[in-house]
N, C-alpha and C positions, 0 to 999 in steps of 0.2 A: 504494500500500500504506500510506502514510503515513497518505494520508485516510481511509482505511479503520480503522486506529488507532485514529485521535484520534476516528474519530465512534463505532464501538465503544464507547472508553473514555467518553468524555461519556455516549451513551445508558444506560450501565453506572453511571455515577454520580449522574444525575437520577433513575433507576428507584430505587436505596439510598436515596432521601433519605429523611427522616426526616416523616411528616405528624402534626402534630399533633393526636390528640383529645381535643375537647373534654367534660369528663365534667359531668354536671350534678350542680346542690347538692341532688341528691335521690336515694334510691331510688323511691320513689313519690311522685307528686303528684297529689291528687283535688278536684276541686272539685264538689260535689253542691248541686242547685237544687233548690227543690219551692213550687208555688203551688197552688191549686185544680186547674186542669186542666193541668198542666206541673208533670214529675218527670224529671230524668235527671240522668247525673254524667259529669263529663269524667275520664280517668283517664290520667295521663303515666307513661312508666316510663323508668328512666336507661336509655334505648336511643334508637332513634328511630321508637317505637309509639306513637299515642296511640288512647286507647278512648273511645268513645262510648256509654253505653247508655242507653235514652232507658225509661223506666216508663209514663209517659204524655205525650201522648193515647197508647190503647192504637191499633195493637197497638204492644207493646213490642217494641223493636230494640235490636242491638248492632251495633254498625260500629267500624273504625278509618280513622288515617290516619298514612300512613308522613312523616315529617319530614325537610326536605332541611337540610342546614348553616345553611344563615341560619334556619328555623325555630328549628330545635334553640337557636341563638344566642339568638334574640329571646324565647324560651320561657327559658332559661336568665336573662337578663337579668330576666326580669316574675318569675319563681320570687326573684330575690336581693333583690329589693326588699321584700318580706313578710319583715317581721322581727314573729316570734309572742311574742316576750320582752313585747312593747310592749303585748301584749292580754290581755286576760280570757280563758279558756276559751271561755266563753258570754255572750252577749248577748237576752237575752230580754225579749220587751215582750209582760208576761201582761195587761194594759190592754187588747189586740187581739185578735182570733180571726180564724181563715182568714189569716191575714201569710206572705208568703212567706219562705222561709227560704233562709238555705245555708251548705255548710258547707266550709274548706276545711282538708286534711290533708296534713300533709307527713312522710315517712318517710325517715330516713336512718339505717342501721344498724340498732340495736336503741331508738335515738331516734325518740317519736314526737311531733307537733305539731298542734295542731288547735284551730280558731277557731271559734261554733257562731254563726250570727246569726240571730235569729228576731223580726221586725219593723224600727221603725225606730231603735231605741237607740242603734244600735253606730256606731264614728264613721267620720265620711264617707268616709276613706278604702279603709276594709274594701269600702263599696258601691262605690267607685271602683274598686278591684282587682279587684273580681268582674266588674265590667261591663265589662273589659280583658280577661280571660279568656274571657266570651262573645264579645268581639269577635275574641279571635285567633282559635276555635275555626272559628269563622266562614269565616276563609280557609284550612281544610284544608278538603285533599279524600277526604272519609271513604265507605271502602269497606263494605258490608254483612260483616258475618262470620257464619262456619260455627261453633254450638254459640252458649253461653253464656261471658261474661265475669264476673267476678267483682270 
């Protein structure tokens, strides 16, 4: 009866613990691409969804993909490191036509943030960031969706 007890009470005390989570530095985070024949936008929301909808090549699709704890973390980690104080609004190189562009936006609260890069102006970091973000999108695994994302 003793054992019975104490494993009760244990099982009854690791069930109560407390888990920690972790809430990201964002309400929304969107990164949107576009070149001549490639247009889509990645889209994170403080959950663990993220959205995909691609414009072009047609046909146009939207998909997600659901985020496990180490995502979440490593996504959270690449989102803290974009400090927008540091940047211009926009970055534009009207010297160019057809440049690929993109844009990145971050929403928290009633605060909004957003970087606009259009050529090759803007400083190497921005193109570094972005090209981290195609890579992480890279290893989810993104499911088609029912309807339109927004």
């Amino acid at each position: 009866m003793k054992y019975i007890s104490l494993s009760f009470l244990a099982i009854t005390f690791l069930s109560c613990s407390k888990t920690e989570k972790t809430e990201l530095p964002f309400d929304t985070f969107e990164y949107s691409f576009s070149a001549q024949a490639l247009d889509y936008s990645i889209k994170f929301n403080n959950s663990d969804t993220v959205y995909f909808i691609k414009r072009r090549p047609e046909p146009a699709a939207n998909s997600y993909a659901i985020l496990d704890d180490k995502q979440k973390d490593s996504l959270k980690a690449l989102v803290q490191k974009l400090d927008f104080a540091k940047y211009k609004a926009a970055y534009n190189d009207n010297a160019i036509m057809d440049a690929s562009t993109f844009t990145l936006t971050k929403t928290k609260g009633s605060t909004e943030n957003s970087v606009h890069v259009y050529g090759t102006k803007a400083p190497e970091e921005l193109y570094i960031y972005a090209a981290k973000l195609n890579q992480y999108s890279k290893h989810l695994d993104f499911k088609p969706c029912l309807g339109t994302v927004k």
